[in-house]
Each structure stands twice: as C-alpha cells, then as structure tokens.
C-alpha positions in Angstrom: 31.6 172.6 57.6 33.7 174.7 55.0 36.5 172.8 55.5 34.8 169.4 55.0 33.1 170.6 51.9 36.7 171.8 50.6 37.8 168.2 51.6 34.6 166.8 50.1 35.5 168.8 46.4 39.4 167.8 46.7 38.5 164.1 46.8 35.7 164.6 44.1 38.3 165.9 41.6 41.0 163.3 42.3 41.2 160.5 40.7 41.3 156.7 41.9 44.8 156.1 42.2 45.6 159.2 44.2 42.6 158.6 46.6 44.6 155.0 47.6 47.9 156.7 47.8 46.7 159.3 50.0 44.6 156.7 52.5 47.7 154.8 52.7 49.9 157.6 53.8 47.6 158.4 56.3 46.9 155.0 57.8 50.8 154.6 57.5 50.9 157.2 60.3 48.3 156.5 62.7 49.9 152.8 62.8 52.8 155.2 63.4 51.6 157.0 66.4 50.1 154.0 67.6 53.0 151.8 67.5 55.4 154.8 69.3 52.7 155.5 72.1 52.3 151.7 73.0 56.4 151.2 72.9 56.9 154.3 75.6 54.4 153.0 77.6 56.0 149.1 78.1 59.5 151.2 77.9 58.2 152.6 81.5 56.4 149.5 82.8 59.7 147.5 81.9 61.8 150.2 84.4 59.3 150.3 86.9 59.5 146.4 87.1 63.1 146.1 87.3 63.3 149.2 89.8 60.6 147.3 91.9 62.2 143.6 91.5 65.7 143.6 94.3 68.7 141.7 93.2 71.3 139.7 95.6 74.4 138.8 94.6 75.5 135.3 95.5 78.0 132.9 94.9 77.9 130.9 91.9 79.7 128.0 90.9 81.5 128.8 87.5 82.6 125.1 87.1 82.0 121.9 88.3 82.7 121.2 91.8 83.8 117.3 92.6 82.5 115.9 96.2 85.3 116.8 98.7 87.3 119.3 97.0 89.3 122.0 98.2 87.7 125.3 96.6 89.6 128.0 94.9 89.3 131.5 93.5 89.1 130.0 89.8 86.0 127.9 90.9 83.1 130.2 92.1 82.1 133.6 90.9 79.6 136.4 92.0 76.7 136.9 90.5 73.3 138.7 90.5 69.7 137.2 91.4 66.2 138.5 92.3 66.1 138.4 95.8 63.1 136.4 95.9 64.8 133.6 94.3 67.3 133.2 96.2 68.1 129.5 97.7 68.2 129.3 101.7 71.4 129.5 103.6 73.2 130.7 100.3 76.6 132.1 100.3 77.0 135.9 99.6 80.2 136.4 100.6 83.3 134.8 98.5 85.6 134.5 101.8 82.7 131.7 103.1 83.5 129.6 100.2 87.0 129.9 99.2 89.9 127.6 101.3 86.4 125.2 102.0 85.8 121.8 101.1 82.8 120.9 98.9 80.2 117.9 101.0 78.0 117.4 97.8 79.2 117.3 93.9 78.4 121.5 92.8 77.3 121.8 88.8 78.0 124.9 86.6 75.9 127.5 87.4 74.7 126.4 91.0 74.4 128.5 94.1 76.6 128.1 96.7 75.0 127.3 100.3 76.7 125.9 103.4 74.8 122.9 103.4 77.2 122.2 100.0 80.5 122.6 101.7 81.6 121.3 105.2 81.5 123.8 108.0 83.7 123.0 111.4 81.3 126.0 113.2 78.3 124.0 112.8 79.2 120.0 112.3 82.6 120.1 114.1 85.3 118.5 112.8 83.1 115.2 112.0 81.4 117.4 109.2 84.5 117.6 107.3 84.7 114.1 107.0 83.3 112.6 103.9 80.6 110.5 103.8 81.3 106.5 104.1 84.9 107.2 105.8 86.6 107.8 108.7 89.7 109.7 110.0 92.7 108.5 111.5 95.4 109.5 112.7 99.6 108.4 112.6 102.3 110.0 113.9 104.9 111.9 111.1 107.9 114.3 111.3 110.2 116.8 108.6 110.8 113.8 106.5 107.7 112.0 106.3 105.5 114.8 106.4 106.6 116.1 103.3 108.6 119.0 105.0 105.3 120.2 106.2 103.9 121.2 102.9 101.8 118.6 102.8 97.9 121.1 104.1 94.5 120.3 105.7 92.9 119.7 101.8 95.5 118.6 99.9 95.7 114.7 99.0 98.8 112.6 99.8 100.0 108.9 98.6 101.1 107.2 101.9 104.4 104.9 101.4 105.3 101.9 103.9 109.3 101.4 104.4 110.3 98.8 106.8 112.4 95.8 107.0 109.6 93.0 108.8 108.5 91.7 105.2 112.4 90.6 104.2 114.6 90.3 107.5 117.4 90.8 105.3 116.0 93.8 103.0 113.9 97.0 103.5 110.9 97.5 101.5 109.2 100.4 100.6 105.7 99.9 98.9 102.6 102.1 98.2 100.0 101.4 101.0 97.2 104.0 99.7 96.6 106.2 96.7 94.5 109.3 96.8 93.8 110.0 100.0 92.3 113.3 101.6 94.8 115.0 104.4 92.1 116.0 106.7 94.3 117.9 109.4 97.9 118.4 110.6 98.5 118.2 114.3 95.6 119.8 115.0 95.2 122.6 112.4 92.3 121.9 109.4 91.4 124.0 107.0 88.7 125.4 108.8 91.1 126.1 111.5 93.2 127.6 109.0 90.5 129.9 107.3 89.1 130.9 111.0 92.5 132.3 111.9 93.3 133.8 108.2 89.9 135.5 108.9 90.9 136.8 112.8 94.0 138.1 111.4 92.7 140.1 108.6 89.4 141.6 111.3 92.3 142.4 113.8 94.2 143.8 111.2 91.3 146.3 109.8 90.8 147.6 113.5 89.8 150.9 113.6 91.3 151.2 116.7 95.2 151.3 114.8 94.3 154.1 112.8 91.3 156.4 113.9 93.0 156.5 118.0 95.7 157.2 118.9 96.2 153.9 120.8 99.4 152.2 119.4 98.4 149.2 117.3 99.3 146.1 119.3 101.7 144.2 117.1 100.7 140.8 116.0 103.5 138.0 117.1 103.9 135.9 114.3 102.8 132.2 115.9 105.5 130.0 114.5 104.4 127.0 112.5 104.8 123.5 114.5 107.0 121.1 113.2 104.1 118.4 111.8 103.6 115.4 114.4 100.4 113.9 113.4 98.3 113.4 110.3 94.6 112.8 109.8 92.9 111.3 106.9 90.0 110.1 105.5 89.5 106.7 104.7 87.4 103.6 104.2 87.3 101.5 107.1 89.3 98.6 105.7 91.8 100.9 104.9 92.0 102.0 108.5 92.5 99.1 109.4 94.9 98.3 106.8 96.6 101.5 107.9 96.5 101.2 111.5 98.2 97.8 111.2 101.2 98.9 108.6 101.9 101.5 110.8 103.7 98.5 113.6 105.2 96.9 110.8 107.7 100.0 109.4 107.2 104.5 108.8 104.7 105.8 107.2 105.7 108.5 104.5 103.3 111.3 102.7 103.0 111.6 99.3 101.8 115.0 98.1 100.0 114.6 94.8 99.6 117.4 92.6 96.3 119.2 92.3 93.8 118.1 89.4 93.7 114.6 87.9 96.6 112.4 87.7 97.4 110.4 84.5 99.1 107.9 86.6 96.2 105.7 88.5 97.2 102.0 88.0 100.9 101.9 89.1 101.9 100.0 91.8 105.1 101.0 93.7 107.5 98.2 95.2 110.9 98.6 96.0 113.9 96.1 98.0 117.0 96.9 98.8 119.4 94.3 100.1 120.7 94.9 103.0 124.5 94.0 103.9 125.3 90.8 105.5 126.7 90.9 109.4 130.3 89.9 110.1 129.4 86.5 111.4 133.7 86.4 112.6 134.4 85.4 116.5 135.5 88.4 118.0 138.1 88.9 121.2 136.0 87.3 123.5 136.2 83.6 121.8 139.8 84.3 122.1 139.1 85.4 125.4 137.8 81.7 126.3 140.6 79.8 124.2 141.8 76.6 126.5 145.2 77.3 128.1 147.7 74.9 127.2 149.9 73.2 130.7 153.8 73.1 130.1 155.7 69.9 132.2 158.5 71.2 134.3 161.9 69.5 135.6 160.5 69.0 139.1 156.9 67.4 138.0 155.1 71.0 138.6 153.1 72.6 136.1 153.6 76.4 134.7 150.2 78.3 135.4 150.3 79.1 131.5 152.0 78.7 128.7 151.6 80.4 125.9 148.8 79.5 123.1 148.3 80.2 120.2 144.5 80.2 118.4 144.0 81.0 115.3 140.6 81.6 113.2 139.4 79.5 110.4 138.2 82.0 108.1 139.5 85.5 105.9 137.5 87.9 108.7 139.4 86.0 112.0 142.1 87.6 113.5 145.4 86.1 115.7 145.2 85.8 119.3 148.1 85.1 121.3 147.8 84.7 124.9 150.3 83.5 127.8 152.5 84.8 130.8 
C-alpha cells in the first residue's frame, strides 16, 4: 500500500503533459514484450514445421523439353520438394534422365517421371518410337553412315544418288529432312545407356578393391562397322523410303543439334555421265568377208589378203590374210 500511495502522490504532483509522456513509454514497452514473446514463439513453430515437413529431391526440368528429344546435362537439374508432393514415378536420380528421349513436350520447371521419356525396360523398343510413326530400317556402310558418327538420338537428312532417273547422269537429291536415327545395327540409346550403366556398376565393384581377388579386366567390345539404320517416320515416308532405296544408295545426313536456319532448301544435283565408245572393236574385224584371188590354173587361193577399214576417228585398221 506504501508504495501505491507514493505512486498515488508522484502522479498528483505532475503535471498533464508528463503523465502522457510517462503512459506512453510504458505502453511503448508492453507492446514491446508483447511483440518479442509472440515472434519467438512462431520462430519455434516455423522450425518445428519445416523439421516435421521431409523433402525429396527430384529431377526438374530447367528448360523446355521438345517431344522426342535427346536429353542432356544442360536440360534438367535437381531440386528439392516436400515429399508429399511429389508426382508418381518421378525421377530422382539424374543418370535415369540423361542420354533418354523425351515421349511428351517437358515445360520449365516440371518434374521429370518415366512416363515423360521413353523407357526400352518397360515399352521395348516400340516405346521409343514417337507417336504417329513408324521405324524402318535400310542397309548403310563407312560412307553412308556418316563414318559411324551418326548415334541412336541424333537426327540425319537421308540423300538418294542413283543413275535410274537419267540413264545417262547420276542424281543425287534430298529424300527426307529431319528425321530421328532410332538405332544403329542394333544398338539404341537405351542400349547404349544400359551398357554405360553395366560398365560403370562393374567398374565400382567392391570386389577390385576391398579382396584381394584380381579385378577381371574389362575387354574393350570393339564398335561394329554400321550395317543398318532405323528411323522414325510417317508412313508415307516409309513407303517413299522403302521404294528409293531399289532405285539408287541411301546416304545419312547428320544435322547439327538445335534448330537449323536452313528448312526450305531443296537439294538436287546431276552429273553427266561420259558417253561409251560406241567404235566396232576386233571382233567386227574378226567377221570382215574374205576377199577370193583367181589363179592361173582356174583354182582359188583360200584367202587373200583384205583390207577393212573403219568409218569413224575411234576405228582402228585391220588387216587380215595368209
């Protein structure tokens, strides 16, 4: 009670002005305390949420992703989401995207999951081929195949050259433009990624470092010469393709990766080709008419000699006789 009373006196003998200065001050610093107490206690909620809440990391596109594209390091990223928000059969693992083929257009910022990119494993090889065409398949060597570094991904121009359009001159003209190369011989790039994968498992072994088993060394499979390309196309070019492939060789194209500024030219080309030597050669000589000399007794020589000449700058001289 004293100290109320003292209180009661102080406030009595101040005036006005210094009563609202001092109710100010102090209700300046219970918002104060207030203010501090609440902002620890959401501090702690906000942890405990985000300790409580799991993150995956996924894959995530980091650009857009055309239908039926080869995808590369500089495409997809990994990144970080609650694990309850996570699509179904995502991708979590970069080496299950990259060196695969996108099935379905992939925007900025998408997850990745396998029912977005072709898988051999579950489809076959029929699940790497786009929707709306079909693969098929012509023979090719060094030349035509580009030397062989023409890949399972990549996309080719395929040339025509043969000489049944112009008898007398070989053609060579662009049969199709901008066409996936589905598989050489009979590697694809899931093939490829399944072995790159086998090698690299083999190669982490445990048993080539922790034992002391000798490592078994890996013989290094050399690459077949390419024989036999597969693409993708629309069934009218198929059959378009199927049919050129009587009339002359087929030859690759490999097209560089990214857009080409070059979409509406059309490649033709004839050459001449030289003119046969149309002269008679030894055996029209060979058949020349032997000309019979008269003797003094009636009789006839078996042969005289003849002489047949050619009408023309390319004929030569025979002379034939006893």
């Amino acid at each position: 009670m004293k100290i109320v009373d003292k209180l009661t006196d102080m406030a009595e003998k101040m005036s006005p002005r210094k009563l609202l200065i001092l109710c100010a001050g102090c209700a300046i610093i219970v918002f104060l305390i207030i203010y501090f107490s609440l902002s620890s206690l959401l501090k702690t909620k906000t942890a405990e949420d985000e300790a409580r809440i799991a993150v995956t990391p996924v894959i995530e596109a980091s650009q857009d992703i055309p239908p039926y594209t080869l995808i590369t390091n500089d495409m997809v990223k990994v990144s970080s989401v609650p694990s309850d928000a996570v699509p179904a059969a995502a991708i979590k693992d970069m080496k299950g995207v990259v060196g695969k083929t996108s099935s379905v257009a992939i925007l900025k910022g998408d997850v990745v999951t396998t029912r977005k990119i072709n898988s051999q494993t579950a489809n076959g090889f029929a699940g790497m081929i786009p929707k709306g065409m079909r693969a098929v398949s012509f023979t090719i060597n060094d030349i035509t195949g580009v030397s062989g570094f023409a890949k399972p991904g990549d996309k080719v121009d395929i040339l025509l050259v043969g000489n049944k359009e112009y008898p007398d001159a070989m053609t060579s003209k662009l049969l199709l433009k901008d066409v996936l190369l589905l598989a050489v011989n009979k590697s694809s790039v899931e093939a490829q990624n399944a072995s790159a994968e086998s090698a690299e498992n083999t190669a982490s072994s445990p048993l080539s470092s922790d034992t002391k088993a000798p490592a078994k060394k890996s013989s290094a499979t050399p690459v077949s010469q390419p024989a036999v390309a597969t693409v993708a196309v629309t069934p009218y070019d198929a059959a378009k393709l199927t049919a050129s492939a009587q009339m002359g060789i087929l030859q690759l194209m490999l097209r560089p990766i990214g857009p080409d500024s070059d979409t509406s030219s059309v490649a033709y080309y004839v050459i001449p080709l030289p003119k046969e030597n149309n002269a008679p050669q030894a055996e029209s000589a060979q058949t020349a008419p032997r000309t019979p000399v008269q003797t003094s007794n009636g009789g006839q020589a078996a042969s005289a000699p003849a002489r047949v000449s050619v009408d023309n700058n390319f004929g030569v001289e025979v002379i034939r006789g006893t």
